[in-house]
VEXDREN-2710 file (C-alpha; in Angstrom, 1 decimal):
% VEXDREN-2710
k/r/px/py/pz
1/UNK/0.0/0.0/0.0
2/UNK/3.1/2.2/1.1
3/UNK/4.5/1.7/-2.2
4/UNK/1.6/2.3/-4.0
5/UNK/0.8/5.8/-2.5
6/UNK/4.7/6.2/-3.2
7/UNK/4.2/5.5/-6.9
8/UNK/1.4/7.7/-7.2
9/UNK/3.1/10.9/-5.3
10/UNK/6.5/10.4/-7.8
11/UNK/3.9/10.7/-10.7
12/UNK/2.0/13.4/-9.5
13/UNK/5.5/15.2/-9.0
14/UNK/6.7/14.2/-12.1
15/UNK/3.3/15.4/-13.8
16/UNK/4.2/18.8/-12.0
17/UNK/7.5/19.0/-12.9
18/UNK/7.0/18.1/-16.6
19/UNK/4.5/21.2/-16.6
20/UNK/6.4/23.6/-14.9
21/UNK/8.4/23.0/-17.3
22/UNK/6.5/23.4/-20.1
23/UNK/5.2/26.7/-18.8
24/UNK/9.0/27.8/-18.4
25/UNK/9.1/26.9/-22.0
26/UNK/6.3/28.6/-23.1
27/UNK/7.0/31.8/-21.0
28/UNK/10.1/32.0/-22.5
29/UNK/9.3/31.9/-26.1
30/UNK/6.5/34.7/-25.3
31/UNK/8.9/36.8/-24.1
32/UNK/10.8/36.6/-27.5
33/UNK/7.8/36.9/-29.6
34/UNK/6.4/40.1/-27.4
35/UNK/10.1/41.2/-27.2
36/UNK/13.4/41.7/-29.2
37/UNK/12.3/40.6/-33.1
38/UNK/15.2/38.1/-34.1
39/UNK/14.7/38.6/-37.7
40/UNK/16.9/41.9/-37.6
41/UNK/20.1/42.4/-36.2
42/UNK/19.9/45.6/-34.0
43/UNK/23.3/46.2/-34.8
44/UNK/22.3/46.9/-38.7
45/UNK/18.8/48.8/-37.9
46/UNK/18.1/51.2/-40.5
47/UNK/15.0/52.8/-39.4
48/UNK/12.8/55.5/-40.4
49/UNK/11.2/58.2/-37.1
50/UNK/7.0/57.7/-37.0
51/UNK/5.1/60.2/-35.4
52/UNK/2.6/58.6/-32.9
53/UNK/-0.1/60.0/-35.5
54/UNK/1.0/58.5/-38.3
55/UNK/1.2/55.0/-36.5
56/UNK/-2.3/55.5/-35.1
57/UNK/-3.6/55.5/-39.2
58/UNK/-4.6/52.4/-41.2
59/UNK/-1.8/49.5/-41.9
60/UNK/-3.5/47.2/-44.4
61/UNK/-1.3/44.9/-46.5
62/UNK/-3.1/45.4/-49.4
63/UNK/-1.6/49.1/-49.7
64/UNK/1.6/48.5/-48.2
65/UNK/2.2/45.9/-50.6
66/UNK/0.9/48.3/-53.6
67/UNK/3.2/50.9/-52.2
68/UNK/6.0/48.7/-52.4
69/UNK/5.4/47.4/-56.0
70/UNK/5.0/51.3/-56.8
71/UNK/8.5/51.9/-55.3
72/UNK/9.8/48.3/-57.0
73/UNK/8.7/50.3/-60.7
74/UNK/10.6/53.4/-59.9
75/UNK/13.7/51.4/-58.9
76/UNK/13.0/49.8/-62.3
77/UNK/12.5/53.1/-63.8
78/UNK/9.2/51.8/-64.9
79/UNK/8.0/55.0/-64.3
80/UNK/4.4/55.0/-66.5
81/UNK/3.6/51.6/-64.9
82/UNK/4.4/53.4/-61.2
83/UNK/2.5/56.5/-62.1
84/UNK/-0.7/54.0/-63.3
85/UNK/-0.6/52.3/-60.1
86/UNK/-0.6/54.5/-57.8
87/UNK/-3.6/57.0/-59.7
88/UNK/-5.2/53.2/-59.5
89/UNK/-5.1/52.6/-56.0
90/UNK/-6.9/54.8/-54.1
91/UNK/-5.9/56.5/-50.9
92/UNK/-3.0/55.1/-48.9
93/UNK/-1.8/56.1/-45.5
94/UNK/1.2/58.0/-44.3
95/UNK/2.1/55.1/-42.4
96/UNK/1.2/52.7/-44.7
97/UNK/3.6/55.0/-47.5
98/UNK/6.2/54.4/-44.7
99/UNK/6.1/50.6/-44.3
100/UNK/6.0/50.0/-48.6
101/UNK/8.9/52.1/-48.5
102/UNK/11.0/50.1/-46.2
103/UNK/9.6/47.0/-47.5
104/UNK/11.0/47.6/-51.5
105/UNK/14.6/49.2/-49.8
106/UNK/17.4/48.3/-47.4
107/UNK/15.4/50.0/-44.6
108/UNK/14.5/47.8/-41.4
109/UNK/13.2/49.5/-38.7
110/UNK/10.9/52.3/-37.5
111/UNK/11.1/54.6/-34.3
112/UNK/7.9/55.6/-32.9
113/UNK/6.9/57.8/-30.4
114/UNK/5.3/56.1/-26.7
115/UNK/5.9/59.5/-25.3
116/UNK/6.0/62.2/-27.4
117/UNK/7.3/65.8/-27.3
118/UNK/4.4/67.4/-24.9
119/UNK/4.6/64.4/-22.2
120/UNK/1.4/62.7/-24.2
121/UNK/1.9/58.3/-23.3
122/UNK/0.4/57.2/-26.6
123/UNK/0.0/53.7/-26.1
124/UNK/-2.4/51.8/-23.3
125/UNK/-1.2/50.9/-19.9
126/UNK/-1.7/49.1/-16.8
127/UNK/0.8/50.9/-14.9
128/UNK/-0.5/53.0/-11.8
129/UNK/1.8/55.9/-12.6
130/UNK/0.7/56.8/-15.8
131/UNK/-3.4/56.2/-14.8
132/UNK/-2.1/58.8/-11.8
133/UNK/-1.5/61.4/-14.0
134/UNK/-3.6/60.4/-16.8
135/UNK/-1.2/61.0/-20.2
136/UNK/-2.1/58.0/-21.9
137/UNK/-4.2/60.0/-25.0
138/UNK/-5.8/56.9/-26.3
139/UNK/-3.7/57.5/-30.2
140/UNK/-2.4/53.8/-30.2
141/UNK/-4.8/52.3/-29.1
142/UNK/-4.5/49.5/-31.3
143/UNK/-0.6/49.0/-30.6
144/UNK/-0.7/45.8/-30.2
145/UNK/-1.9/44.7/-33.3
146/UNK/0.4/47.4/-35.7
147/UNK/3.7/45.5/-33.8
148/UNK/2.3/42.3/-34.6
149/UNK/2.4/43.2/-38.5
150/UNK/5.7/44.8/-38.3
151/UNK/6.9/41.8/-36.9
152/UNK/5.3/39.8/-39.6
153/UNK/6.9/41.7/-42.1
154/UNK/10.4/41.9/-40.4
155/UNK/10.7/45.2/-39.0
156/UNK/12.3/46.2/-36.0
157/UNK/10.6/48.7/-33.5
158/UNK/11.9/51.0/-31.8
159/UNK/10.0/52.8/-28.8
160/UNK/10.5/56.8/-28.7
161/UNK/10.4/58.1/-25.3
162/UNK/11.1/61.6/-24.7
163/UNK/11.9/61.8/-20.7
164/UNK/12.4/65.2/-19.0
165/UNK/10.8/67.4/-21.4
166/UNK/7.1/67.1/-20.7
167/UNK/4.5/69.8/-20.6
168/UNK/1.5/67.2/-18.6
169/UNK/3.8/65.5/-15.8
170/UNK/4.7/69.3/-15.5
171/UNK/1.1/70.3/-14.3
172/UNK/1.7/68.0/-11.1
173/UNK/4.0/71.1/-10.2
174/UNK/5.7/69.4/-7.1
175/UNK/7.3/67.5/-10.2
176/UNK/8.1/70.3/-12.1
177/UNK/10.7/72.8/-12.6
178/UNK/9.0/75.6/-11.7
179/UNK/9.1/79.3/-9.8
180/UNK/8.8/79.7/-6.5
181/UNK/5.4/81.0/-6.6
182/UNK/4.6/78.3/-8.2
183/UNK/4.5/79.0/-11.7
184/UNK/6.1/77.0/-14.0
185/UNK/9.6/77.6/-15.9
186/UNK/9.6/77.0/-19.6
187/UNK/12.5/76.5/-22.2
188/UNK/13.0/79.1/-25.4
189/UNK/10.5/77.0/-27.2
190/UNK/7.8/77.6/-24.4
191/UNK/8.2/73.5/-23.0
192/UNK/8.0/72.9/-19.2
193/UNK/10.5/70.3/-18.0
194/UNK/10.0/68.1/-14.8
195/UNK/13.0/67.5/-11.9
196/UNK/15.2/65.2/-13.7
197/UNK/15.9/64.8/-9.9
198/UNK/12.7/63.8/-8.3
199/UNK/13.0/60.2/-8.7
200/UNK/8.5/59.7/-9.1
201/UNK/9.5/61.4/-12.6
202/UNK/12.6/58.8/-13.2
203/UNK/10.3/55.7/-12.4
204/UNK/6.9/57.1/-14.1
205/UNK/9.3/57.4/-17.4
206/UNK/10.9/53.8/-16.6
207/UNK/7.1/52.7/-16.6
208/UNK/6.2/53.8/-19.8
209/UNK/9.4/52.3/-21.2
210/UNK/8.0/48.8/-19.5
211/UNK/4.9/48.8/-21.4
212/UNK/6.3/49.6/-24.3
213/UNK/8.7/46.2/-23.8
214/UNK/5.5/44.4/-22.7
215/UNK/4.1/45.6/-25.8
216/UNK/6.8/43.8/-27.9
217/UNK/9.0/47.1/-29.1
218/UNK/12.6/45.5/-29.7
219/UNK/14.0/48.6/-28.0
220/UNK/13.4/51.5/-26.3
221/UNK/15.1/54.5/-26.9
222/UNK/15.2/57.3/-24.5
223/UNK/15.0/61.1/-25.9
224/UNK/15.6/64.6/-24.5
225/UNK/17.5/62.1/-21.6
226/UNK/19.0/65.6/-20.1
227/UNK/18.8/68.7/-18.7
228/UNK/17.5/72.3/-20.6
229/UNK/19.7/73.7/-22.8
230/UNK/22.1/76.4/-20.8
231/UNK/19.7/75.6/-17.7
232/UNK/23.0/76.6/-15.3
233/UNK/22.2/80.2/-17.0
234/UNK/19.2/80.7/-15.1
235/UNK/18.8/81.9/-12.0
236/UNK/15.8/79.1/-11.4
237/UNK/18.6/76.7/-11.6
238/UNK/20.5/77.2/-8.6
239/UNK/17.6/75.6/-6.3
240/UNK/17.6/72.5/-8.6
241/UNK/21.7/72.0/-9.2
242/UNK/23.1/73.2/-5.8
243/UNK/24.1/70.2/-3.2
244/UNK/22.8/67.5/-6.1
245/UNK/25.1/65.5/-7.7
246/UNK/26.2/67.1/-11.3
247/UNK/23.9/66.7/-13.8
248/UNK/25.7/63.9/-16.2
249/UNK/25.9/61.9/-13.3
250/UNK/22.3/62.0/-12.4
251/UNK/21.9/61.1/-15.7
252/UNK/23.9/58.1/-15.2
253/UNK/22.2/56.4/-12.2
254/UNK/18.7/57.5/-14.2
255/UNK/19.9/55.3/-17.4
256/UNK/21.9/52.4/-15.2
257/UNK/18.6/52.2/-13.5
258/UNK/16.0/51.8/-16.4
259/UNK/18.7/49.6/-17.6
260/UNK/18.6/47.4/-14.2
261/UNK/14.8/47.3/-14.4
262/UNK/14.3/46.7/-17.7
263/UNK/16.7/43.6/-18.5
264/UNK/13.7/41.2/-18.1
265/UNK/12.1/42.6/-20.3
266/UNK/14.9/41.3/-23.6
267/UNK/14.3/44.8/-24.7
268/UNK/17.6/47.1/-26.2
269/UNK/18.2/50.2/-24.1
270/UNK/19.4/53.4/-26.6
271/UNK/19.6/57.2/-25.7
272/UNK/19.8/60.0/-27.9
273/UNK/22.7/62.6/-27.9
274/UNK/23.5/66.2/-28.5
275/UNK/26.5/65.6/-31.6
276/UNK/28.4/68.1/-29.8
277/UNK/28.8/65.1/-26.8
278/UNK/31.2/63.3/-28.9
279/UNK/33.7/66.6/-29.6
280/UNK/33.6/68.4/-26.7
281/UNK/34.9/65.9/-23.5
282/UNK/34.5/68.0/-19.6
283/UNK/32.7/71.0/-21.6
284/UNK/30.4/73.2/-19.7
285/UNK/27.7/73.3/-22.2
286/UNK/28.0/68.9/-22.0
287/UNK/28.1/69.1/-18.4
288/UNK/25.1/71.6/-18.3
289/UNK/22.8/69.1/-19.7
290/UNK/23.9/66.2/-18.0
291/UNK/25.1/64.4/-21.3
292/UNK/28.9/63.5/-20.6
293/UNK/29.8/60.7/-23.2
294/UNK/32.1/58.8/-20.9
295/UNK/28.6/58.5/-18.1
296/UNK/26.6/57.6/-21.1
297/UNK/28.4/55.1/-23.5
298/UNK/28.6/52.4/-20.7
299/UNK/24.8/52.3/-19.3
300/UNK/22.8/51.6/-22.5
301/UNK/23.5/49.5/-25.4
302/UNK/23.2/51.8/-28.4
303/UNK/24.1/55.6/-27.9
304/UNK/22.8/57.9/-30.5
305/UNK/24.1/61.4/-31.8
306/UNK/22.1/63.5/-33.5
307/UNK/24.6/64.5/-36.5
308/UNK/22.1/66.7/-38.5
309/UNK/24.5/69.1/-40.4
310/UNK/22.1/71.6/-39.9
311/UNK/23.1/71.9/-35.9
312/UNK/26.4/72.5/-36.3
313/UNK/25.7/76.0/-37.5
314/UNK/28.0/78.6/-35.7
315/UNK/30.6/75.7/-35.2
316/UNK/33.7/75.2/-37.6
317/UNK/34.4/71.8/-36.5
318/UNK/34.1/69.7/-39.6
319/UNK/34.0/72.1/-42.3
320/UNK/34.5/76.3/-42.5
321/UNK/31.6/76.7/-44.9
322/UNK/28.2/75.9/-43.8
323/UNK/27.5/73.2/-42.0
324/UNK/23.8/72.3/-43.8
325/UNK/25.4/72.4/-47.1
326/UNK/28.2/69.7/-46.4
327/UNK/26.7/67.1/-45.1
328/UNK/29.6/64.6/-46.3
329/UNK/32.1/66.6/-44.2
330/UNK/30.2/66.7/-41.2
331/UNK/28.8/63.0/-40.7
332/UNK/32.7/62.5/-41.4
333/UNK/33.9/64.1/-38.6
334/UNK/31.0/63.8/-36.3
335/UNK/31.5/59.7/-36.8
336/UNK/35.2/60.1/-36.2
337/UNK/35.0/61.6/-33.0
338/UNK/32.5/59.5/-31.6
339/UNK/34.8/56.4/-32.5
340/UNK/37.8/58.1/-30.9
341/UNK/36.1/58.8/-28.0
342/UNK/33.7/55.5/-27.6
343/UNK/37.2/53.3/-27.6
344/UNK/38.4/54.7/-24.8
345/UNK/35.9/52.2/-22.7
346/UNK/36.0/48.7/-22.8
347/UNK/32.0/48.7/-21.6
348/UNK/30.8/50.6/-24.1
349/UNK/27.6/50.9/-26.2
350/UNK/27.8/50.5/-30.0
351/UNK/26.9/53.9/-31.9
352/UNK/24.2/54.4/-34.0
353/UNK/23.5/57.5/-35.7
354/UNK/20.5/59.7/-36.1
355/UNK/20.9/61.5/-40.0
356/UNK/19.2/64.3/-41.9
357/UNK/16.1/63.8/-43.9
358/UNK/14.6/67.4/-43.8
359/UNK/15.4/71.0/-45.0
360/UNK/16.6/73.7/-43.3
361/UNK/17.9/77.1/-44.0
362/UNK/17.1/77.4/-47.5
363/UNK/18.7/74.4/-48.2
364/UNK/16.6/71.3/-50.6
365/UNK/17.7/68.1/-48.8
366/UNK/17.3/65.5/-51.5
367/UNK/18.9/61.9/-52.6
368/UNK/22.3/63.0/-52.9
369/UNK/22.4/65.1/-49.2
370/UNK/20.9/61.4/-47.6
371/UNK/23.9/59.9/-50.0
372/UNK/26.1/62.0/-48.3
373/UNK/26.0/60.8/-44.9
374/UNK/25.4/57.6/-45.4
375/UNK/28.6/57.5/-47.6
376/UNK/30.2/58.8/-44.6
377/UNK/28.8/55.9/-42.8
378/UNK/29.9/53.5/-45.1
379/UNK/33.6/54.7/-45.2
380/UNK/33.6/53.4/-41.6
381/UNK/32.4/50.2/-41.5
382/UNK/29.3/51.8/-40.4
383/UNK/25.9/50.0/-41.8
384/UNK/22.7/51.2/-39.1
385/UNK/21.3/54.8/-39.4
386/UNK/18.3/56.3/-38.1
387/UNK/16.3/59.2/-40.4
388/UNK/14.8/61.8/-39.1
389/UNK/11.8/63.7/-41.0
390/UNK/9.1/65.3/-38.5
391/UNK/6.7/65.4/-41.5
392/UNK/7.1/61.9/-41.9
393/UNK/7.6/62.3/-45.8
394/UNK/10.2/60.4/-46.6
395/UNK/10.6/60.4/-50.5
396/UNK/11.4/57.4/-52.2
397/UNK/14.1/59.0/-54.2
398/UNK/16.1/59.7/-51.0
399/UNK/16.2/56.2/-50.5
400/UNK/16.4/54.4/-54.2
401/UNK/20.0/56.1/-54.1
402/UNK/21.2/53.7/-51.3
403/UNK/20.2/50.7/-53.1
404/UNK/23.6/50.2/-55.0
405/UNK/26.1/51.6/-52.8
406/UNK/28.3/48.9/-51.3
407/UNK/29.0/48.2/-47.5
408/UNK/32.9/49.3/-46.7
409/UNK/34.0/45.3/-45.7
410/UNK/34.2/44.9/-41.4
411/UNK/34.4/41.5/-41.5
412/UNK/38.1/41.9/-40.7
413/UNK/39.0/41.8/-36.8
414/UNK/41.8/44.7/-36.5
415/UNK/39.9/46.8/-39.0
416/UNK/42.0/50.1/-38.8
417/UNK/39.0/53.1/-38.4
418/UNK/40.4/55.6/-41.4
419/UNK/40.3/58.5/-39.2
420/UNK/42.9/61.7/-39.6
421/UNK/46.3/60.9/-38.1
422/UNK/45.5/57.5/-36.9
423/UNK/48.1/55.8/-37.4
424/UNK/51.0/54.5/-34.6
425/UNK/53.3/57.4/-35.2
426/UNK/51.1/60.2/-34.9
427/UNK/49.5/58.6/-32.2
428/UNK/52.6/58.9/-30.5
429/UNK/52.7/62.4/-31.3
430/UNK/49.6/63.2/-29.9
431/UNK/50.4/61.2/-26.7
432/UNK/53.6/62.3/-26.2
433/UNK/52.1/66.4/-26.9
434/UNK/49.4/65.3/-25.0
435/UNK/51.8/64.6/-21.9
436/UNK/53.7/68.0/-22.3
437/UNK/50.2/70.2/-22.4
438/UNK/49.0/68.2/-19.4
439/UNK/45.8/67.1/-21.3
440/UNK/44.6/64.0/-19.4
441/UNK/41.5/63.4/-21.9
442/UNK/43.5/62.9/-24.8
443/UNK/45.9/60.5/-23.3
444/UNK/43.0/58.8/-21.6
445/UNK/41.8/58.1/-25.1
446/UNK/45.0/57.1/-26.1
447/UNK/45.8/54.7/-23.7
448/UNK/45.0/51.1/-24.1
449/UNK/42.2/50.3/-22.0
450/UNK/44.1/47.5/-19.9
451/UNK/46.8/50.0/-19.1
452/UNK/44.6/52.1/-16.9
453/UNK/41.7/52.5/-14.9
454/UNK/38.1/52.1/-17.1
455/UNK/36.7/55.6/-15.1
456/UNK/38.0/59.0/-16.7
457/UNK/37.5/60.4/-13.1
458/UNK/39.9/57.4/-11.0
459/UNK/42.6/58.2/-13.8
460/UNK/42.6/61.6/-14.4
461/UNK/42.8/61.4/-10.4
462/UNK/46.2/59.7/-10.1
463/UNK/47.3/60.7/-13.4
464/UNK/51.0/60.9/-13.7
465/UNK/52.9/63.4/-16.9
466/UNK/55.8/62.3/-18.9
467/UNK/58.9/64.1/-17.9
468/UNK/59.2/65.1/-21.4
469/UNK/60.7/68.4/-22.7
470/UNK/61.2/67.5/-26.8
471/UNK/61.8/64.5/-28.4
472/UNK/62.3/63.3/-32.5
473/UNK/60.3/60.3/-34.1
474/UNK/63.4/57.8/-35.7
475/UNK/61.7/55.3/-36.6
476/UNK/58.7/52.8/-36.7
477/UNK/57.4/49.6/-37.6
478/UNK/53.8/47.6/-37.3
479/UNK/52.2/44.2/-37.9
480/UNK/48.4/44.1/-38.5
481/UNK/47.7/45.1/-35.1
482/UNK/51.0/45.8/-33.4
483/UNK/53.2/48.5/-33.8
484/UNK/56.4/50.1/-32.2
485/UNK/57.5/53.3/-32.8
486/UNK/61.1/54.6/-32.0
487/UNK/62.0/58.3/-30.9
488/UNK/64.7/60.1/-29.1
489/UNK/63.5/61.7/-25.6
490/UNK/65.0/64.7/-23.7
491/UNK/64.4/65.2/-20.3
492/UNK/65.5/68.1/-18.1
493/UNK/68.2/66.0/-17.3
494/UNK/69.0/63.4/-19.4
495/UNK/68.8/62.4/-23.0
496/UNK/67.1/59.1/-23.3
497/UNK/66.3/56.4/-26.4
498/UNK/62.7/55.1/-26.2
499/UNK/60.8/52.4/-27.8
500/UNK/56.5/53.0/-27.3
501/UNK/54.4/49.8/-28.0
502/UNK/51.2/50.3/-29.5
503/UNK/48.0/48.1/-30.4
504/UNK/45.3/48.5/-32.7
505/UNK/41.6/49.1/-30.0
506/UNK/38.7/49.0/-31.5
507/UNK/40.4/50.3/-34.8
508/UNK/41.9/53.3/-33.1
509/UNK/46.0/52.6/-32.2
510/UNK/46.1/52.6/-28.6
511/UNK/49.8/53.3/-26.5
512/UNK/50.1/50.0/-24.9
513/UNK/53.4/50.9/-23.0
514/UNK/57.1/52.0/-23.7
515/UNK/61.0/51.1/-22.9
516/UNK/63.6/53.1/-22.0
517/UNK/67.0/51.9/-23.2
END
């Protein structure tokens, strides 16, 4: 009898095991489905930006597919058969214009906005904080069922949430930035901003990046992740800033943290970057709004400059005629920098860039100005790009271009980064000049990463300078991702031979150490 009831016990438990497992199983493989869309490698996203109103408006097949025959006839130059379709067919949406468009191209991906510019949530959810405040404005509703057809039709999705900037959290004014009579403070372009500080606004954006993971977005990708523009400037400012930590670190914690509590969620974390981040290192205007590359690269898994040539007006960084009109020169430059300065960290996020699909200053951006940067792009390796056009009009022309260019080769593992003077003896120069100006960010970046400490503020801490007073380059000599470069070295004192050993990080050569004969 004993054994009996034994028998039936190590069934039952075997029953329940089986099913747990199963469940396990199951739960598993609706996490993938709901989450990150295996079809496209995030690492090659080429992705268009959708405004949450042009998501919200009809996605049928039928139209997408007769917008992306219409776009298969102009890539033919079958332009009479294009034109009859398309006077044929009847209305078609924006969104569905969108979706055709990346169907018959390279394109891949789409970023749409959760949380828009004003603070609006635009998709449903459970979560307490956003019924609290009541933001959700009922555009999406039907969210669930648009990222089950991009899915279908292999498209990754990317969640748009803009953080700090919003006008409706702002009306709960203990979250605000506000006067101290109560009123509250508003930016050159007439937006309120919340606390970045008051850590109910840092969870109640965490929660609307959650449902966008629940709702199956591959990533979420967090905008206007910063402070005001000059906010230091204003006299409001001192109540907010003094005794808090400085801004970029604040921004930090706030990105390590929806990183922390997202993770279960197999979601991609990205944020969104001023382009000036990746030139300017300790810079005021960088530390003002809290976006200090080194306290943003190693929190997220994609960091994302905004390298519209049209921003850099004023600036002479890249070019000395205008910006807008050189969009080659300055994606150029803008990449470089940001690869100089994102392999100086062995945790880092991989870069991809937002690009310039709009018009600006008198200036018709058209298929060669979207050429232009993504040439750049391709010079380095580089094959994921986001466009931006707030319109969402995104002519097919502008695209059609890409379709022949070819994909600079990456598969090799020392690829050398063709960036000015990057090459082992000028990066001796620059180390070595580096040392004699006392410049401890630009022999941070040029420092292997296992010859010193992974935090800019621990090195820069116990830094110690060359006692150098001149030196003269000999000689040099390099492998495929070695190299050794020979120089004479004078000292106050003493007049020395030295031999500097370099390697190739990250395609950027790196000082890995020296001898002194």
């Amino acid at each position: 009898m004993l054994n009996n009831k034994k028998k039936t016990y190590n069934t039952i438990f075997s029953i329940i095991t089986a099913l747990l497992i199963l469940f396990c199983f199951i739960g598993i493989n609706i996490l993938k489905v709901k989450g990150y869309n295996e079809s496209v490698n995030s690492d090659n996203v080429k992705a268009l930006y959708v405004r949450a109103d042009t998501a919200a408006l009809r996605l049928e097949d039928k139209y997408v597919q007769i917008y992306k025959q219409y776009i298969e006839y102009l890539k033919e130059e079958e332009y009479e058969k294009a034109n009859m379709l398309i006077t044929d067919s009847g209305h078609i949406s924006a969104f569905e214009k969108i979706i055709g468009l990346i169907l018959a191209t390279e394109l891949n991906g789409v970023v749409i906005n959760v949380k828009d510019d004003a603070g609006n949530v635009t998709i449903p959810s459970q979560s307490e904080y956003i019924k609290e405040i009541e933001s959700y404005n009922g555009q999406l509703y039907d969210i669930d069922t648009k990222i089950e057809k991009l899915k279908n039709y292999g498209i990754y999705t990317i969640a748009r949430v803009v953080v700090f900037k919003d006008d409706i959290l702002s009306e709960k004014k203990e979250h605000s930035i506000k006067y101290d009579n109560g009123e509250l403070w508003r930016d050159y372009s007439n937006f309120a901003w919340v606390n970045p500080y008051d850590e109910y606004v840092q969870q109640y954006n965490i929660e609307v990046a959650k449902q966008a993971a629940v709702t199956g977005f591959d990533e979420i990708q967090f905008d206007y992740v910063r402070f005001p523009e000059k906010f230091s400037q204003y006299e409001i400012s001192k109540s907010y800033l003094e005794e808090n930590i400085r801004q970029d670190e604040l921004i930090r914690l706030f990105l390590k943290t929806a990183y922390s509590q997202l993770n279960p969620y197999n979601v991609k974390i990205s944020a969104d970057v001023f382009g000036c981040v990746a030139h300017l290192w300790d810079d005021p205007l960088n530390i003002d709004i809290g976006q200090i590359w080194y306290n943003l690269t190693q929190e997220v898994d994609y960091i994302s400059p905004m390298v519209y040539p049209s921003h850099y007006r004023g600036t002479n960084w890249y070019t000395y005629s205008d910006p807008n009109k050189h969009p080659y020169e300055v994606v150029k430059g803008a990449i470089e920098d940001s690869l100089l300065i994102n392999s100086a960290f062995k945790d880092r996020a991989k870069i991809r860039f937002w690009l310039q699909d709009f018009s600006m200053y008198e200036y018709e951006y058209g298929p060669m100005q979207i050429l232009d940067q993504v040439k750049a792009l391709h010079e380095k390796g580089i094959d994921t790009y986001m466009f931006w056009n707030n319109k969402n009009i995104y002519e097919p022309d502008n695209y059609l271009i890409l379709e022949s260019r070819t994909v600079a080769d990456i598969s090799n593992r020392y690829h050398v980064h063709q960036i000015s003077r990057n090459n082992p003896v000028d990066a001796v120069k620059r180390y070595i000049d580096a040392n004699i100006s006392k410049n401890p960010y630009e022999i941070f970046i040029l420092t292997a990463i296992n010859n010193r400490g992974g935090e800019y503020k621990d090195f820069i801490a116990n830094i110690k300078y060359l006692d150098i007073k001149s030196y003269e380059i000999t000689d040099s000599r390099s492998s495929f991702n070695t190299a050794q470069v020979f120089l004479n070295v004078k000292t106050d004192t003493v007049s020395e031979k030295w031999v500097v050993f370099l390697i190739l990080e990250q395609g950027i050569w790196k000082i890995n150490g020296y001898y002194v004969n």
